[in-house]
C-alpha positions in Angstrom: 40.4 -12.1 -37.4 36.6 -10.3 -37.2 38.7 -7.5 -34.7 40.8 -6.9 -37.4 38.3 -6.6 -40.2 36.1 -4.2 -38.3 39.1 -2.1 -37.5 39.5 -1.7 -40.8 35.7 -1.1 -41.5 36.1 1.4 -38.9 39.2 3.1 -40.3 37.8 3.2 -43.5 34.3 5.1 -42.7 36.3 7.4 -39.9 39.0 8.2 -42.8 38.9 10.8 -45.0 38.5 10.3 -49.1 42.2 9.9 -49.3 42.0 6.9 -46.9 39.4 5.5 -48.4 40.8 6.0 -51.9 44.1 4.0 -50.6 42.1 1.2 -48.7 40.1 0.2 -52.3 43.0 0.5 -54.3 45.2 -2.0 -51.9 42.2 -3.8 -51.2 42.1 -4.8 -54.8 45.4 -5.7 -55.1 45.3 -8.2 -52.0 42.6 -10.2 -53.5 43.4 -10.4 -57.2 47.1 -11.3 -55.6 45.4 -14.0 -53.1 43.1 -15.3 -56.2 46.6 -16.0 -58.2 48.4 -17.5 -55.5 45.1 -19.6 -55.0 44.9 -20.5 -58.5 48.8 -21.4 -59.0 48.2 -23.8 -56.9 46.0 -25.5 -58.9 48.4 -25.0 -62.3 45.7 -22.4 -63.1 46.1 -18.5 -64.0 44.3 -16.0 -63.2 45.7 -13.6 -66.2 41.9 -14.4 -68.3 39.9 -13.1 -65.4 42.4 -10.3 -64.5 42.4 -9.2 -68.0 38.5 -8.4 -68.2 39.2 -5.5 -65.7 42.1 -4.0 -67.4 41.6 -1.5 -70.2 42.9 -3.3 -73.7 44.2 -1.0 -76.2 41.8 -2.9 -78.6 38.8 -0.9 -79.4 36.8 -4.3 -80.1 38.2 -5.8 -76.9 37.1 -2.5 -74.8 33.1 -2.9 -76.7 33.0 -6.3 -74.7 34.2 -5.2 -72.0 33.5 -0.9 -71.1 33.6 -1.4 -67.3 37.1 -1.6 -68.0 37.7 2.5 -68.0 36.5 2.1 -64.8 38.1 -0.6 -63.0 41.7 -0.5 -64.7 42.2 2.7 -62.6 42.0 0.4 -59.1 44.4 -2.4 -60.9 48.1 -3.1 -60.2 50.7 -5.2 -61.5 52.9 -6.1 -58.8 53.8 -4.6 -55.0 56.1 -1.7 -56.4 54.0 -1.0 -58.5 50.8 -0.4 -55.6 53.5 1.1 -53.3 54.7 3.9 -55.6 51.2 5.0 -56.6 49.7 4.8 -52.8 52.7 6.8 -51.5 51.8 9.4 -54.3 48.3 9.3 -53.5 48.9 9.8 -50.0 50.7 12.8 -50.0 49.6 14.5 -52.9 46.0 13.5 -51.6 46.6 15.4 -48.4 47.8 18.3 -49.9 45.0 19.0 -52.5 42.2 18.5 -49.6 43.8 21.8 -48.2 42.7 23.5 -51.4 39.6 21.4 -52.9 36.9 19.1 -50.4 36.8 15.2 -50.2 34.1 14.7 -52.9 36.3 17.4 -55.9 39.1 15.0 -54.8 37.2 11.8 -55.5 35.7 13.3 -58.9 39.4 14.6 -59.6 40.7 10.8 -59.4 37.6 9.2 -61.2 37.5 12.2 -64.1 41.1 11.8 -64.5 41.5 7.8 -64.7 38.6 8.2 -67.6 40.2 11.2 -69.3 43.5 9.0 -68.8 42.2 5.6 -70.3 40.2 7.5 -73.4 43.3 9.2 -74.0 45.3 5.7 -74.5 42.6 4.4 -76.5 43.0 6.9 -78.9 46.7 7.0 -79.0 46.7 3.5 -79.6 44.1 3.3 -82.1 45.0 6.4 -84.1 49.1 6.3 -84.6 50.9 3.7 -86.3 53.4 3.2 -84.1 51.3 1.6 -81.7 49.4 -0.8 -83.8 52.3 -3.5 -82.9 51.4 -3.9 -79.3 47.0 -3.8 -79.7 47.4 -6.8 -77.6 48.0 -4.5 -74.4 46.6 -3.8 -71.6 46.5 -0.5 -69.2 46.2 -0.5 -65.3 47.0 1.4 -62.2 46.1 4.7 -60.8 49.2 6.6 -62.2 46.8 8.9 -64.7 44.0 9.8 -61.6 46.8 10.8 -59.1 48.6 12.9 -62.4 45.4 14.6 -62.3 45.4 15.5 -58.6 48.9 16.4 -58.6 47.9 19.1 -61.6 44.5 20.4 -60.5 46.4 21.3 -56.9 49.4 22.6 -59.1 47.2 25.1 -61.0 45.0 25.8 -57.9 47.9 26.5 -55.8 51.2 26.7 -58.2 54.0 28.3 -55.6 53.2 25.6 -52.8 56.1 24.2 -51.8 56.9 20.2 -51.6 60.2 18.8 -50.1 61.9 16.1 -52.0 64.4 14.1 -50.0 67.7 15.3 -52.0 66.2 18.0 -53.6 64.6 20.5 -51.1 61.8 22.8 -51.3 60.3 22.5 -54.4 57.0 24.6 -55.9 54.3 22.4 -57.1 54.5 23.5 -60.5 57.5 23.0 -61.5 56.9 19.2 -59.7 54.2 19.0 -62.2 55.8 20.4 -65.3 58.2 17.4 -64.8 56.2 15.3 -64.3 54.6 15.8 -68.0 57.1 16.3 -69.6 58.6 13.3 -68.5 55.7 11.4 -69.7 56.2 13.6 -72.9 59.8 12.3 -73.3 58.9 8.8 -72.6 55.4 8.0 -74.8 57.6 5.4 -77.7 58.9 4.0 -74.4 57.9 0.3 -73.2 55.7 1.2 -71.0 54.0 4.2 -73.5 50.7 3.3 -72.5 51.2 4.6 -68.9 52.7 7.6 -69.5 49.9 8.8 -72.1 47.2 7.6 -69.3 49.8 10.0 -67.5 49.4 13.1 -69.8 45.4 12.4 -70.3 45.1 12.3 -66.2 47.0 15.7 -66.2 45.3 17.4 -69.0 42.0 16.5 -66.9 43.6 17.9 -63.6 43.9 21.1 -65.6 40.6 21.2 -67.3 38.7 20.2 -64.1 41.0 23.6 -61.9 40.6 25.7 -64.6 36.9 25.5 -65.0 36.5 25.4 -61.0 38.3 28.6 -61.0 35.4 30.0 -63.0 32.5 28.4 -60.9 31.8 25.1 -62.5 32.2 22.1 -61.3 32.6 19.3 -63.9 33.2 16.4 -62.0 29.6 17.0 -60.3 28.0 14.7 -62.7 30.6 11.7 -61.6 29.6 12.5 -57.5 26.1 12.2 -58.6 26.4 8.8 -60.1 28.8 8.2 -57.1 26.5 8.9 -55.1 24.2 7.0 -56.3 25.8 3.8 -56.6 26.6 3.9 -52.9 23.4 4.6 -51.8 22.0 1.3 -52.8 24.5 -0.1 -50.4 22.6 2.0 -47.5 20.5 -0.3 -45.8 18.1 3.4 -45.0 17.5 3.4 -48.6 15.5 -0.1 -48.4 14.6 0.8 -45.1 10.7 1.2 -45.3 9.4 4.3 -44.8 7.3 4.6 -42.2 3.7 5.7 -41.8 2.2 9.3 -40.8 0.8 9.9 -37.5 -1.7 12.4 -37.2 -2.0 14.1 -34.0 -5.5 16.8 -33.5 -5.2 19.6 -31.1 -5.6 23.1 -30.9 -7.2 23.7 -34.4 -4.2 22.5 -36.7 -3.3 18.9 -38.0 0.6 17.9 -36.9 2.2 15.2 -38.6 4.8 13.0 -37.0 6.6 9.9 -38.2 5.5 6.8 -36.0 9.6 6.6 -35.4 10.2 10.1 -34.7 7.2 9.7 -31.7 8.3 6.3 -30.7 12.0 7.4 -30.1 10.9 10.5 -28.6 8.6 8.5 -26.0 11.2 6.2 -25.3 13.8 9.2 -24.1 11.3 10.6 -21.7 9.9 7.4 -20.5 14.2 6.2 -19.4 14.3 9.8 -18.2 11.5 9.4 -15.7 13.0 5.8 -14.8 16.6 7.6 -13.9 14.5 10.7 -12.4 13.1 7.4 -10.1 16.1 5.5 -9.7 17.7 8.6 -8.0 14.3 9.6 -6.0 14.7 6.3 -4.3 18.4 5.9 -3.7 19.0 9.6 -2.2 15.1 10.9 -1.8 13.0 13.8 -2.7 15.7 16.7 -2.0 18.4 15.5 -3.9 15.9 15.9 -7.3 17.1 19.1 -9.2 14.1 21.6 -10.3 13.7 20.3 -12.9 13.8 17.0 -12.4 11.2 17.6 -9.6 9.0 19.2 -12.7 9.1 16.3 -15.2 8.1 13.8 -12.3 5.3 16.3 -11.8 4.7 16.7 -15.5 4.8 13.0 -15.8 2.7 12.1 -13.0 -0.2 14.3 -14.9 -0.7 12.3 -17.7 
């Protein structure tokens, strides 16, 4: 069991965002699914803990819980649900990283999950319609991967995408079906998703179309990113460690008592190979250089 779980450590810092967005999101699933199993079990449900990481339609549910329009977007509801997402993650994933880097597509999906989830709170809060269901809830990544699928649409509109049936297919058009099939469908039952949909989209758009002009306004999400998993770097507690001050030759040089010691340590094993080979095949086998750092170090 610890082979497999640093295999997947491994997998997951060797993969690219893509990966890594996958692994979280199915991640996720596994344990909230285990934690049900677990707690069925006992006659026991986890639906009250579940439901303080989904996003509630409720304004006054979402003020006691605002983490929510962070963690809904990593939440899904059952194993079809997890696979269609991940397989459109996946490939539309790999596809935008040919156009924007790893860290636009990881402010892409976070920007587009929150544009996605503010959208459906104001839907839901602002039509009539909607009032009857206040009691739901939204999850899944649907409106972040809406939002890659549009920013690489715009970015790169003519690319072409085979659908099994279908054929080649440009990107665009893919996307403009994609909305307005979420525009067709937002009275449906499940009209929360396809309004996260349309907000997701409308972000993948906003976020291309101001790259296009130079700006960057998912930079502000990387930061905080960045950030966050930075206090999970053990260098960042790591003490620093003190100066060294070295005289000589009129100037002061400073150097990090681990930069010397390392450096010390990779001469001093050099000189014990340079040794270990003097003594099995003598003097003459030493290389020039060799030969001059056992001199050099035989001076000191």
């Amino acid at each position: 069991m610890g082979h497999i779980i640093t295999d997947l450590k491994q997998s997951f810092k060797r993969g690219n965002i893509v990966t890594q967005l996958v692994y979280i999101n199915v991640g996720v699933f596994v344990v909230t699914s285990l934690l049900s199993v677990f707690l069925v079990l006992f006659n026991r449900s986890a639906s009250p803990m579940l439901l303080l990481f989904e996003l509630p339609a409720s304004v006054t549910r979402f003020l006691y819980q605002p983490w929510s329009l962070i963690t809904y977007m990593f939440m899904h509801v059952d194993i079809l649900h997890i696979l269609f997402n991940m397989l459109w993650l996946y490939w539309f994933g790999t596809i935008s990283l040919y156009f924007f880097t790893g860290k636009h597509l990881r402010g892409i999906y976070v920007f587009g999950g929150l544009c996605g989830g503010l959208l459906y709170l104001l839907f839901y809060n602002t039509f009539p319609y909607f009032t009857q269901v206040m009691n739901s809830s939204l999850v899944g990544a649907s409106a972040s991967i809406l939002a890659i699928v549009t920013a690489t649409a715009y970015r790169e509109p003519n690319y072409p995408v085979r659908l099994l049936l279908v054929g080649a297919v440009r990107l665009k058009y893919l996307a403009l079906f994609v909305v307005l099939i979420d525009l067709l469908f937002l009275t449906s039952d499940n009209a929360g998703g396809h309004i996260a949909h349309l907000g997701g989209a409308l972000a993948g758009l906003w976020f291309a179309a101001c790259l296009s002009k130079g700006t960057d306004i998912t930079a502000w999400i990387n930061n905080i990113l960045d950030g966050v998993v930075s206090l999970f770097d053990k260098k960042t507690w790591r003490r620093k460690p003190k100066m060294k001050v070295h005289y000589g030759n009129g100037y002061v040089k400073r150097e990090k008592d681990y930069d010397y010691n390392m450096r010390k340590k990779a001469q001093s094993d050099e000189i014990d190979r340079i040794l270990d080979k003097l003594k099995r095949s003598g003097y003459e086998s030493l290389t020039a250089e060799e030969k001059k750092r056992l001199f050099d170090a035989g001076k000191r």
